[in-house]
C-alpha positions in Angstrom: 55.5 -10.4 -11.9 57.9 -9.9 -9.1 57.1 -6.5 -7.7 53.6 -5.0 -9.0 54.3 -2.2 -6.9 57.5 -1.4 -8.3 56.6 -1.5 -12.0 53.4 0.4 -11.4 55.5 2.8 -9.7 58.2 3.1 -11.8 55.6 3.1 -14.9 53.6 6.5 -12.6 57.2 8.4 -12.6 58.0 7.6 -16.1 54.9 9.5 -17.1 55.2 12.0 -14.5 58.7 13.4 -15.4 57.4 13.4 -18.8 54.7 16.2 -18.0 55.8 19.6 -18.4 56.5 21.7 -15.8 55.2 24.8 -18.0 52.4 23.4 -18.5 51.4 22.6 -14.9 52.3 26.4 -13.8 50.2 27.6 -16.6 47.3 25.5 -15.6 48.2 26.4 -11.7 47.5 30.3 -12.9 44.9 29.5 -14.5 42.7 28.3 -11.7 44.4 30.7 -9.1 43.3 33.6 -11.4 39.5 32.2 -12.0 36.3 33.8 -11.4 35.7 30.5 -10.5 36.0 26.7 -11.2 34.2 23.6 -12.1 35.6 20.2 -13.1 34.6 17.8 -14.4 35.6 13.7 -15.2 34.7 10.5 -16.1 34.5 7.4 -14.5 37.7 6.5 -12.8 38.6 9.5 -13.7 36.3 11.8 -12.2 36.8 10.1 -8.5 40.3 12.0 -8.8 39.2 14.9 -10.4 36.5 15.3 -7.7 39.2 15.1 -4.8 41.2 17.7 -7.0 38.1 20.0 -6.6 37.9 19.5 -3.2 41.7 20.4 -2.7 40.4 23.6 -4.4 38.0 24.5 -1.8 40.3 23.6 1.0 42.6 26.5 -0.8 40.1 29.0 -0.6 39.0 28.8 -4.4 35.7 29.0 -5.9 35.3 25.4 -7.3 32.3 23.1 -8.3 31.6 19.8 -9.6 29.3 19.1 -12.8 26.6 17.4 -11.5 26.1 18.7 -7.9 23.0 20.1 -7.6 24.9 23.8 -6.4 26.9 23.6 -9.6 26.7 27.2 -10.9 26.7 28.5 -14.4 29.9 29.3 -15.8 30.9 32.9 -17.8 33.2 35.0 -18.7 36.6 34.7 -16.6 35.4 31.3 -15.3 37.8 28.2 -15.9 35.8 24.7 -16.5 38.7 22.0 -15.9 38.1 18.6 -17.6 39.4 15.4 -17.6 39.7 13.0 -21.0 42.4 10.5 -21.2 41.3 9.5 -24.3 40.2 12.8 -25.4 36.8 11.5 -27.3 34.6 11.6 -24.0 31.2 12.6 -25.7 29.9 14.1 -22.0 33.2 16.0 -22.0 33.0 17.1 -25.6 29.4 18.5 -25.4 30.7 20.2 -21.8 33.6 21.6 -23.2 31.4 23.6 -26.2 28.6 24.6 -23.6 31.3 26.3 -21.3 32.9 27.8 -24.7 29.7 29.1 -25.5 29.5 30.3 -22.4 32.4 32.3 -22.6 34.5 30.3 -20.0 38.2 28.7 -20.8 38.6 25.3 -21.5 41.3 23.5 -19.7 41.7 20.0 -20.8 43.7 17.1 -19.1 44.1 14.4 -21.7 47.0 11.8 -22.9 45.9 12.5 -26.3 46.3 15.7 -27.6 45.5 15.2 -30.8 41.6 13.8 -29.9 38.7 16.2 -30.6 38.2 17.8 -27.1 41.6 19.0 -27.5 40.6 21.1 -30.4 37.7 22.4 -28.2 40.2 23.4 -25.2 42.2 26.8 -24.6 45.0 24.8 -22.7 45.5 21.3 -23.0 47.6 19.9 -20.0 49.3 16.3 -21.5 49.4 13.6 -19.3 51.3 11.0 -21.5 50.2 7.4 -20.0 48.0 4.4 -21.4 44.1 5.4 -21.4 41.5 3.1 -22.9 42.2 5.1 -25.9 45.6 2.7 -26.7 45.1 -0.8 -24.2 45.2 -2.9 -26.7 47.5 -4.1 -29.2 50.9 -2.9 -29.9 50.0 0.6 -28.3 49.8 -1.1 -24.9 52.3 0.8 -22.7 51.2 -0.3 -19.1 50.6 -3.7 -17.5 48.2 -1.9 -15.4 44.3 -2.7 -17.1 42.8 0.0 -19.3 43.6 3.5 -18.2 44.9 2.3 -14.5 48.5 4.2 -15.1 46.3 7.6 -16.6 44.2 7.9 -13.7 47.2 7.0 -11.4 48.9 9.8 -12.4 46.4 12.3 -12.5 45.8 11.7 -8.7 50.2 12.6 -8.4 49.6 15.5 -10.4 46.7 16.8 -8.7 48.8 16.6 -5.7 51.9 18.4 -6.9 50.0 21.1 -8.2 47.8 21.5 -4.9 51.5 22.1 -3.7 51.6 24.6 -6.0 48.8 26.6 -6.0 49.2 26.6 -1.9 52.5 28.2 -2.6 51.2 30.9 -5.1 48.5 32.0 -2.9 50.7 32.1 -0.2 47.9 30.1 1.8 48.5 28.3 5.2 48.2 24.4 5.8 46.2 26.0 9.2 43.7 28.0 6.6 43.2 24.9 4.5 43.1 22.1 7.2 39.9 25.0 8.8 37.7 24.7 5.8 37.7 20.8 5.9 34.6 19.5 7.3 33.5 18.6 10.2 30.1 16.8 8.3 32.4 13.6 8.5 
């Protein structure tokens, strides 16, 4: 192994070029058009989708983590955003049917859209790239451990479509840098 760095990041584009762009304006609408937003992620996985929600409030949007103790109730024309490389999460899957019950729209990030919370979700945003799901075996894809490359990408992703969603609601790097905090 030669250059880590440039296999990881040569594995990260591969799967980023592979996601489509449709699908990330889709999701981007979906969350700029939301009532409101919570997330929600496991593990690794939830340490990027948790600085995704806080991109969200720096944009101005109505965004909450499961968990936190001021995490509303979702509804009708809420989004609840989740996070499932391997899309068999059992914390996701039971979220996913509580917010569908609830009336709100499933949006799934996964690299398996075939899994069950798939099934359970009203968009499905595919993230192709090694989880825990496939690393082992011949289904191994990545040198990086376990779902490394996954979570890897979903921090790129997240970034891009911050981009995007700054773009759509027109909203200035000054407004966003002002709702940072200053509890730091």
């Amino acid at each position: 192994m030669d250059d880590p760095f440039g296999q990881a990041l040569g594995e990260l584009a591969g799967v980023l070029r592979r996601v489509e762009g449709t699908s990330i304006e889709k999701t981007c609408r979906m969350l700029a058009e939301a009532r409101r937003i919570v997330v929600y992620g496991c593990g690794r996985e939830a340490l990027q989708v948790k600085g995704f929600a806080m991109r969200l409030y720096h944009l101005g949007l109505p965004v909450a983590v499961v968990g936190d103790m001021t995490t509303p109730p979702v509804g009708e024309g809420d989004v609840f955003f989740a996070s499932s490389g391997p899309g068999e999460t059992t914390t996701v899957l039971t979220l996913m049917k509580v917010a569908r019950d609830a009336g709100a729209t499933n949006v799934l990030v996964t690299a398996q859209p075939e899994a069950s919370a798939a099934a359970l979700a009203d968009f499905v945003l595919v993230v192709p790239a090694q989880t825990m799901a496939d690393d082992q075996g011949p289904a191994v894809t990545s040198f990086l451990p376990m779902g490394s490359i996954f979570e890897g990408a979903l921090f790129l992703l997240f970034e891009v479509m911050v981009l995007r969603l700054k773009s759509m609601l027109d909203e200035p790097a000054e407004a966003m840098r002002a709702r940072h905090t200053n509890m730091e």
